[in-house]
C-alpha positions as CSV (number, residue, x, y, z in Angstrom):
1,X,10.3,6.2,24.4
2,X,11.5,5.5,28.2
3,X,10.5,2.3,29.4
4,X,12.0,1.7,33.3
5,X,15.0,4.7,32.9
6,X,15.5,3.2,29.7
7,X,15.3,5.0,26.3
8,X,14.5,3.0,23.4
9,X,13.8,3.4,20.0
10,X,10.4,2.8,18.9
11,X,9.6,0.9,15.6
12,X,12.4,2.3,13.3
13,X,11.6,2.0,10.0
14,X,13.9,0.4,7.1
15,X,14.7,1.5,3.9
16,X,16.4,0.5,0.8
17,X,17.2,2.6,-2.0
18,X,18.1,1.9,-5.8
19,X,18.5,3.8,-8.6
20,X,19.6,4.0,-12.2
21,X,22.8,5.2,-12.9
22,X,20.9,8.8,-14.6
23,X,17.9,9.3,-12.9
24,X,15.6,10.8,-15.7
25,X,12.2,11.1,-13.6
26,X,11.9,14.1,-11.7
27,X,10.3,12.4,-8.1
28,X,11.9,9.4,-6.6
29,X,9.1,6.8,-5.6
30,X,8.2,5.0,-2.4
31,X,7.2,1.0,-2.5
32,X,5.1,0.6,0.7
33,X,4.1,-3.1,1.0
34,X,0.9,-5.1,1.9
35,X,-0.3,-6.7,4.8
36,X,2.3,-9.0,7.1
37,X,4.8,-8.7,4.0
38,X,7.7,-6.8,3.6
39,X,9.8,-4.4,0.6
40,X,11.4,-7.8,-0.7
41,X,7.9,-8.1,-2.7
42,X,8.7,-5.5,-4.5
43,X,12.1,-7.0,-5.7
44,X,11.3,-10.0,-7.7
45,X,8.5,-12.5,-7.9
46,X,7.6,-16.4,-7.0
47,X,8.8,-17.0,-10.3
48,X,12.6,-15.6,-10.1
49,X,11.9,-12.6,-12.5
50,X,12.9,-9.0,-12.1
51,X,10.3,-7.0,-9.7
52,X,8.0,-3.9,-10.2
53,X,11.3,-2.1,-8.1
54,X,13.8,-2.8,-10.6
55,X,11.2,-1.8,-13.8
56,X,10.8,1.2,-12.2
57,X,14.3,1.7,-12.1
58,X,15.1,0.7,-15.6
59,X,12.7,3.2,-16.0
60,X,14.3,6.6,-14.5
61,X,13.0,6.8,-11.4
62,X,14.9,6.3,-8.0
63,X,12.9,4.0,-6.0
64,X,13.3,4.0,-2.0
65,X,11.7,0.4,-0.6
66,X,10.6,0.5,2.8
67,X,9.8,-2.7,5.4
68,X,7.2,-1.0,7.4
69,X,7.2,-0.8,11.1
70,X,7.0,-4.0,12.7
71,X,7.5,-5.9,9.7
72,X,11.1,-7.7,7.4
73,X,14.2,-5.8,8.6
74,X,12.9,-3.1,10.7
75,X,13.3,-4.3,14.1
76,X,10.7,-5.1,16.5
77,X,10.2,-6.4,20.1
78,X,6.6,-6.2,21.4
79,X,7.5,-4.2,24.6
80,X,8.3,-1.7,22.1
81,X,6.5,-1.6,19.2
82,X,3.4,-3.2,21.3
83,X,1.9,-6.2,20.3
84,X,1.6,-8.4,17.4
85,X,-1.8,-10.1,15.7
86,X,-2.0,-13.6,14.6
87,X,0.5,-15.0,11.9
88,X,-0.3,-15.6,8.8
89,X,-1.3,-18.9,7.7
90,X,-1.0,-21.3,4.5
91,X,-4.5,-21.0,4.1
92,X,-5.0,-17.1,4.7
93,X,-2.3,-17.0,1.5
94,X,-4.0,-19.3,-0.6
95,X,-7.4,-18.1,0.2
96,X,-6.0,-14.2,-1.0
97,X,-3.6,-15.0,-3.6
98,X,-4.4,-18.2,-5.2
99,X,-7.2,-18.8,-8.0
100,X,-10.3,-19.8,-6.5
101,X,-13.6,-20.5,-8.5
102,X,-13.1,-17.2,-10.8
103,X,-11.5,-19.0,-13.9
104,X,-10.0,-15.5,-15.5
105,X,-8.0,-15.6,-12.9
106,X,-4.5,-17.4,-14.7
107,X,-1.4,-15.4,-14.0
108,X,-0.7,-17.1,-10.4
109,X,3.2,-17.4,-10.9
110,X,3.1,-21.5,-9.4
111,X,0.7,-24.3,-9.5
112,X,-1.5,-24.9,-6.4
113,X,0.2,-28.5,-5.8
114,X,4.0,-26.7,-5.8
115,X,4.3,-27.1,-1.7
116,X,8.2,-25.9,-2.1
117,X,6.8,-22.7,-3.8
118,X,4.1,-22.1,-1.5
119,X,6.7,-22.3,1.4
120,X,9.0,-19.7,0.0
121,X,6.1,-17.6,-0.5
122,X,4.8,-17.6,2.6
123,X,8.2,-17.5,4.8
124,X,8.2,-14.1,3.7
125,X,5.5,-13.1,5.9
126,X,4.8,-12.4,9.7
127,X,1.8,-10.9,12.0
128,X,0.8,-7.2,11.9
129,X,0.7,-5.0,14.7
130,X,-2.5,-6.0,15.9
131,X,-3.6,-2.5,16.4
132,X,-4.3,-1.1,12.9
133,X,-4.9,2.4,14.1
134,X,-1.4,2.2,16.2
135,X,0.3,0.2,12.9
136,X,-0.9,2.6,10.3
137,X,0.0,5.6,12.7
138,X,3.4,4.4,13.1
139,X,3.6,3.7,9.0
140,X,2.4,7.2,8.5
141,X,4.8,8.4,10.2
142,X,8.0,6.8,9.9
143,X,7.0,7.4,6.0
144,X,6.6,10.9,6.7
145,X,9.9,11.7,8.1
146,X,11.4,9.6,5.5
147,X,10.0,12.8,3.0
148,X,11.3,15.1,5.2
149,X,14.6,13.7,4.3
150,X,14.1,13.0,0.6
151,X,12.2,15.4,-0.4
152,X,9.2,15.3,-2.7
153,X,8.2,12.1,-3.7
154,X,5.1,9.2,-5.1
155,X,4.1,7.1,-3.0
156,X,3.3,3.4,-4.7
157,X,1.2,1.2,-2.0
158,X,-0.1,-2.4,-2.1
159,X,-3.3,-3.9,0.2
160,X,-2.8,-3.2,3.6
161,X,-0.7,-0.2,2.7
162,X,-3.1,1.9,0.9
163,X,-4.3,3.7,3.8
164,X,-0.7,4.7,4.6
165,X,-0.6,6.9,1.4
166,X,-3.6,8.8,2.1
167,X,-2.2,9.1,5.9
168,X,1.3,10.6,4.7
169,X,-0.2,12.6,2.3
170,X,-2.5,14.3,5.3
171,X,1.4,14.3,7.4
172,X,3.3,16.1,4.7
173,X,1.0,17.6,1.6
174,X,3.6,19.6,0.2
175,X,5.8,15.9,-0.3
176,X,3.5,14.0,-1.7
177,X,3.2,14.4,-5.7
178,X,0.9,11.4,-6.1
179,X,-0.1,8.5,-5.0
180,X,-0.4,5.1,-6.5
181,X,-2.7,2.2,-4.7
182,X,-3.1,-1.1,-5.6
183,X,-5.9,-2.6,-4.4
184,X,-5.7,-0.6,-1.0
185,X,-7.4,-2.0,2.4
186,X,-11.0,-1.7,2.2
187,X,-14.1,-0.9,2.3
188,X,-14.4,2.1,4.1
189,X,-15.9,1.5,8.0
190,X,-15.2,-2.4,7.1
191,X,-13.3,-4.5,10.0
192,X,-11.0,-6.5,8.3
193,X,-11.1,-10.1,9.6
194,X,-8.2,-10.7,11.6
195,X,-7.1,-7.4,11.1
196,X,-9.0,-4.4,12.7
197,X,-11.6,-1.4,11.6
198,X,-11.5,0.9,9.6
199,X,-12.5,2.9,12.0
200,X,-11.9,7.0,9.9
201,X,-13.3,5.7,6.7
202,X,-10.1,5.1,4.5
203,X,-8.5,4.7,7.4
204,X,-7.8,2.9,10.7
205,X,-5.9,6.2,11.9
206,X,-7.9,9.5,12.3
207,X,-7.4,11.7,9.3
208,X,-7.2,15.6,9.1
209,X,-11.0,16.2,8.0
210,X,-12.3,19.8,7.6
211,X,-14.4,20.5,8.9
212,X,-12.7,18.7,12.2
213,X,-14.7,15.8,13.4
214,X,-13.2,13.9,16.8
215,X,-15.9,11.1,16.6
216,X,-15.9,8.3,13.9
217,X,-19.4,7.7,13.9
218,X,-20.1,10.9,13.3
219,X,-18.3,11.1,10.3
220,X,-19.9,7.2,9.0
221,X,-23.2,8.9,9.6
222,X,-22.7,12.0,8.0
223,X,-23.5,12.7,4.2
224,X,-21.7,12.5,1.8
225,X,-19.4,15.6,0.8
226,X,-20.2,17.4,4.5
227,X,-16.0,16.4,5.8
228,X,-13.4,16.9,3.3
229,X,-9.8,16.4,3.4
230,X,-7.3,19.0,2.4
231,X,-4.4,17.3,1.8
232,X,-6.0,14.9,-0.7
233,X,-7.7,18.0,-3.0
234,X,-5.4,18.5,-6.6
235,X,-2.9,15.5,-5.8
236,X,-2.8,12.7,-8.4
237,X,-4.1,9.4,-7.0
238,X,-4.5,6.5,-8.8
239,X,-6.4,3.4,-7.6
240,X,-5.6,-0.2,-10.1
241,X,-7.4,-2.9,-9.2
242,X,-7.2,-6.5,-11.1
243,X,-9.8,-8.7,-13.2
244,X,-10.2,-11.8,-10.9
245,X,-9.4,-10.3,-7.2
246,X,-12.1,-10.8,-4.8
247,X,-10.2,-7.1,-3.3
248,X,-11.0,-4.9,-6.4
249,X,-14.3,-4.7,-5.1
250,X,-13.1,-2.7,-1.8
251,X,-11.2,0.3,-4.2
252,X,-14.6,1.4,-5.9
253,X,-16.3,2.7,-2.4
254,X,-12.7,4.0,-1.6
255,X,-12.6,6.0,-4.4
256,X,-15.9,7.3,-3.6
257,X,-15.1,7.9,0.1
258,X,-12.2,9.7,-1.1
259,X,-13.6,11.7,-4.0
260,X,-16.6,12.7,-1.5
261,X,-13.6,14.3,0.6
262,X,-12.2,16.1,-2.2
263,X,-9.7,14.4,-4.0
264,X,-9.6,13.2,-7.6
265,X,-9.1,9.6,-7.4
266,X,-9.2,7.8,-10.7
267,X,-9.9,4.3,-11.2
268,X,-7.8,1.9,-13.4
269,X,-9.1,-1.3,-13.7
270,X,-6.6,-3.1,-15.8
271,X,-9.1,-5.2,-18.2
272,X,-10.1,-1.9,-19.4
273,X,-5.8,-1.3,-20.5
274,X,-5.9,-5.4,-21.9
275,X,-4.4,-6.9,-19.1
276,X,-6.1,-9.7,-17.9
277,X,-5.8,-12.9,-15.7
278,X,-4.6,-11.2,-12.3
279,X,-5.6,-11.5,-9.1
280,X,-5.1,-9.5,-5.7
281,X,-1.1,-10.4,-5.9
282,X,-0.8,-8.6,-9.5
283,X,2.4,-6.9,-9.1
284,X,4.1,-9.8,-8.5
285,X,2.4,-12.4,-11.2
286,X,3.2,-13.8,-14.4
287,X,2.3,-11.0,-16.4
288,X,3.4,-8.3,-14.0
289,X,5.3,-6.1,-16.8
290,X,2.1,-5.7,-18.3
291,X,0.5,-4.7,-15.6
292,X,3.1,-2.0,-14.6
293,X,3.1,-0.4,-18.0
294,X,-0.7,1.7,-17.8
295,X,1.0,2.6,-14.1
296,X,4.0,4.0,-15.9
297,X,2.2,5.6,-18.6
298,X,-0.4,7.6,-15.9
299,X,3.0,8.2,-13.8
300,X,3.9,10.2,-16.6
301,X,1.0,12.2,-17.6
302,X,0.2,12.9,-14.0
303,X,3.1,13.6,-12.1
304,X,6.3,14.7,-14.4
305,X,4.0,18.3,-15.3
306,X,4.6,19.0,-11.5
307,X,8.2,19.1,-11.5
């Protein structure tokens, strides 16, 4: 962009790849992180074990972990990339990640007196664009033209990310092989407090629905099933949500809205596979292994027969 005879760069996006030494999975995957976090969640967790990243390496696949526009190591200045909502707090972590009144939930990697814990885990974060449709446009994509270099590949979101996947996926249909979402942002239509709307349904940022709709509310209003979405019709999508997160609730009307649209979005709600305890932060608690393995197995039976 050209700002006062200047050119700039706006919101480049950051990527970091690993892979096993023989890559035995046919499609790399792409870690796309939550809400003012960044790709280092994906690395390791509060407890100084190995990540879901590196089990999906020792696994076959290639993994490419991004730090989405605006957030970790992909630079940002607010003349730029625009500007920025309000931080994240102590308490906003606590009140998302740490057990509350639901007593199953027990796989929080530190205690809720552990201050030195609590302030590594929350250093890691920062404010998000605070225009979600600008933010999620910009993660769409960056994400996109990532494919574009890469080639065919899964997409693997957490929270705030989950709308990116169905975004790229509308960007570059022929890339995407399937899509994994944990917990994604939700309800459809909700505002998310301190956040922003989700203003095209699974969405903040307008999706390519046939037949074409340019007004929001016409879409909310409509019934079910009358706008579909293209892009989202045959492609594996998986939706895992955990046994004590106040967030699962948001993925079974996103399912809907998306299965409405077309798609085939299956639900994996990881009681049902016997693994229990977690909360919205799941991929990076105690039992975190666990929960990957049903994700690996459906990676398998869903994706590999495409190659």
């Amino acid at each position: 962009m050209v700002q006062s005879g200047r050119t700039y760069q706006r919101a480049p996006m950051y990527v970091e790849w690993e892979a096993p030494e023989h890559v035995t999975r046919p499609y790399p995957i792409v870690l796309m992180h939550g809400g003012g976090f960044q790709g280092t969640e994906w690395f390791d967790t509060p407890d100084g074990r190995a990540g879901w990243a590196q089990r999906l390496v020792e696994a076959g696949y290639a993994v490419l972990v991004i730090d989405r526009p605006g957030h970790g190591r992909s630079p940002l200045h607010t003349d730029i990339t625009g500007a920025m909502g309000p931080p994240f707090s102590y308490e906003g972590g606590r009140q998302i990640y740490f057990p509350g009144t639901d007593p199953r939930h027990t796989q929080w990697p530190f205690a809720a007196d552990n201050e030195s814990a609590m302030d590594d885990f929350i250093a890691g974060y920062g404010p998000l664009p605070a225009d979600l449709c600008v933010s999620q446009t910009m993660d769409a994509d960056r994400t996109a033209a990532l494919l574009d270099k890469i080639g065919p590949a899964i997409l693997l979101t957490h929270s705030a990310s989950g709308p990116d996947g169905w975004l790229v996926a509308d960007r570059r249909p022929d890339l995407v092989r399937g899509i994994v979402a944990i917990e994604p942002m939700g309800p459809p239509f909700a505002t998310i407090p301190n956040i922003g709307p989700m203003t095209w349904g699974a969405a903040a940022a307008p999706l390519a629905f046939e037949p074409p709709v340019s007004d929001a509310t016409v879409l909310q209003a409509a019934e079910p099933g009358t706008y579909r979405l293209p892009s989202l019709v045959g492609l594996p999508i998986l939706i895992v949500t955990a046994e004590a997160s106040d967030f699962a609730a948001a993925s079974l009307p996103t399912a809907a809205f998306l299965n409405n649209a077309g798609a085939s979005a299956e639900l994996m709600h990881l009681p049902d596979y016997g693994v229990h305890g977690n909360g919205h932060g799941l991929i990076y608690e105690k039992n975190s292994d666990e929960a990957l393995a049903p994700v690996l197995a459906w990676l398998a039976s869903n994706t590999e027969a495409l190659a």
